[in-house]
Structure formats: C-alpha cells, structure tokens
C-alpha positions in Angstrom: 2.9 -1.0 4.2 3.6 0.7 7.4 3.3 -1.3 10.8 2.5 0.0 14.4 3.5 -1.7 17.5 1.4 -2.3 19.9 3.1 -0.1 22.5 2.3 2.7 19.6 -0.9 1.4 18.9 -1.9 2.0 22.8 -0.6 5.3 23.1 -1.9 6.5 19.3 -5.2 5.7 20.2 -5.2 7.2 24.2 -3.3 10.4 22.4 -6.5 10.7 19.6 -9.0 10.3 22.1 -7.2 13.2 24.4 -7.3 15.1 21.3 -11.4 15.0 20.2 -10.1 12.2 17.6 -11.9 8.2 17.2 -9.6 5.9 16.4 -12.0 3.6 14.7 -12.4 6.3 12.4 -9.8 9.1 12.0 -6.2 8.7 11.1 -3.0 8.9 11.7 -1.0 11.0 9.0 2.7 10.1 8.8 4.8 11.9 6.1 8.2 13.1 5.1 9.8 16.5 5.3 13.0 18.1 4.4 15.0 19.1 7.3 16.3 17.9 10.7 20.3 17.4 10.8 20.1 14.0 8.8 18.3 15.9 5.8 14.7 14.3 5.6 12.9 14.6 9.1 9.2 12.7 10.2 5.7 14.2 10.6 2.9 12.5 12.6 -0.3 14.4 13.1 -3.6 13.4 13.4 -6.4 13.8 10.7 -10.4 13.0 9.9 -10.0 13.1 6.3 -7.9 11.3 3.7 -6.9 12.8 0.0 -7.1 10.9 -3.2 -2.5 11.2 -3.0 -2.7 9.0 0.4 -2.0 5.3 0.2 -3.9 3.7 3.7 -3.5 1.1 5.9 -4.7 -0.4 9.1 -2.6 -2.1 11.4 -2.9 -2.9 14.8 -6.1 -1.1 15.1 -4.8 2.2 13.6 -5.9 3.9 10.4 -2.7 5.0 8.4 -2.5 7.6 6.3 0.4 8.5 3.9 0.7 10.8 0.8 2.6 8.9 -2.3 5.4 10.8 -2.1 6.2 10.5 1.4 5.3 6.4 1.3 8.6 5.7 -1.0 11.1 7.0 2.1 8.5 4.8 4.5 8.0 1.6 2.9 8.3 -1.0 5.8 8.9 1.3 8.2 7.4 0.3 11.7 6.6 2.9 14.3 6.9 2.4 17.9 6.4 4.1 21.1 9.1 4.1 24.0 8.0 5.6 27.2 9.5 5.7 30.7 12.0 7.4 32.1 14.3 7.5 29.3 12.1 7.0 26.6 12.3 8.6 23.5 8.5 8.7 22.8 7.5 7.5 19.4 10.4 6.1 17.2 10.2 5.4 12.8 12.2 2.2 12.5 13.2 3.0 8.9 14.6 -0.1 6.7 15.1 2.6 3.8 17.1 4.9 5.9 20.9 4.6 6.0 21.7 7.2 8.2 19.9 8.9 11.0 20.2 11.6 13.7 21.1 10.7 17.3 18.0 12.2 18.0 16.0 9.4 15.6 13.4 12.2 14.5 15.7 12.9 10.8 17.1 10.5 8.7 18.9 10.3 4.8 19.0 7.6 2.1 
C-alpha cells in the first residue's frame, strides 16, 4: 500500500482541482523511472483513467494509482507534502530505498 499524509492529501486534492481534475474521482499516478543521480527517480502526475497493470488504493481521500512494476520499489512508501519557506514540496518516504539524492526526488535499492 501507499499512504498520503494529510498535508499531501490537502495539497493533492487543491492541485487536481486547479488542474480540471475531481478528486473523488480521478487519480493520482505515482510510478518509477530510471534516472536522477541516485539511479531510479519518482513520477506523480495526475490521471482520469486506470489500466488493468495498476494496483489502487485510497488513502486519506486520494485515489492511488500505480503500475505493478513501479509498486515493488513503492511498497510502504508514504508521500508527504512540505511547504513553506524551505519546503521541499512533495517528498516519497521510501522504506525500500537505501540510498537517495540530496535532492529526495531519486533514490537506489
């Protein structure tokens, strides 16, 4: 499963709204990449559809959606957002990952 604070959860669901999206309805796509300077980097996007390759979840009143292969590097990972003045906007806390970026946005096994 993948979690969403509720700092996230507020700013997911103002950020779909700003972008013609319903969070009671659409989703939020997270996924896995190769690249950034740790090796594997994040995606977050927005989406109205899900494909029969995405495991779901709903937490926190957000619709999750993740493709298989992308789900085994984000097993009990739990996104947050930190704002403010030296915030970092929205942050994976990764359990899985054993090294990451200084940045927070790639990470490696």
């Amino acid at each position: 499963m993948i979690q969403v604070s509720e700092s996230a959860s507020k700013k997911i669901v103002e950020m779909m709204k700003d972008d013609g999206f319903d969070a009671s309805q659409d989703y939020v796509r997270v996924g896995v990449k190769s690249g950034g300077c740790s090796g594997l980097s994040y995606e977050l996007k927005f989406d109205k559809q899900i494909s029969e390759n995405d495991k779901v979840f709903e937490d926190n009143q957000i619709r999750i959606a993740v493709e298989k292969k992308s789900f085994l590097y984000l097993v009990g990972t739990t996104l947050e957002y930190s704002g403010g003045l030296n915030g970092k906007g929205f942050i994976f806390n990764n359990p899985n990952a054993s090294r990451t970026c200084g940045c927070g946005e790639s990470f490696s096994l």
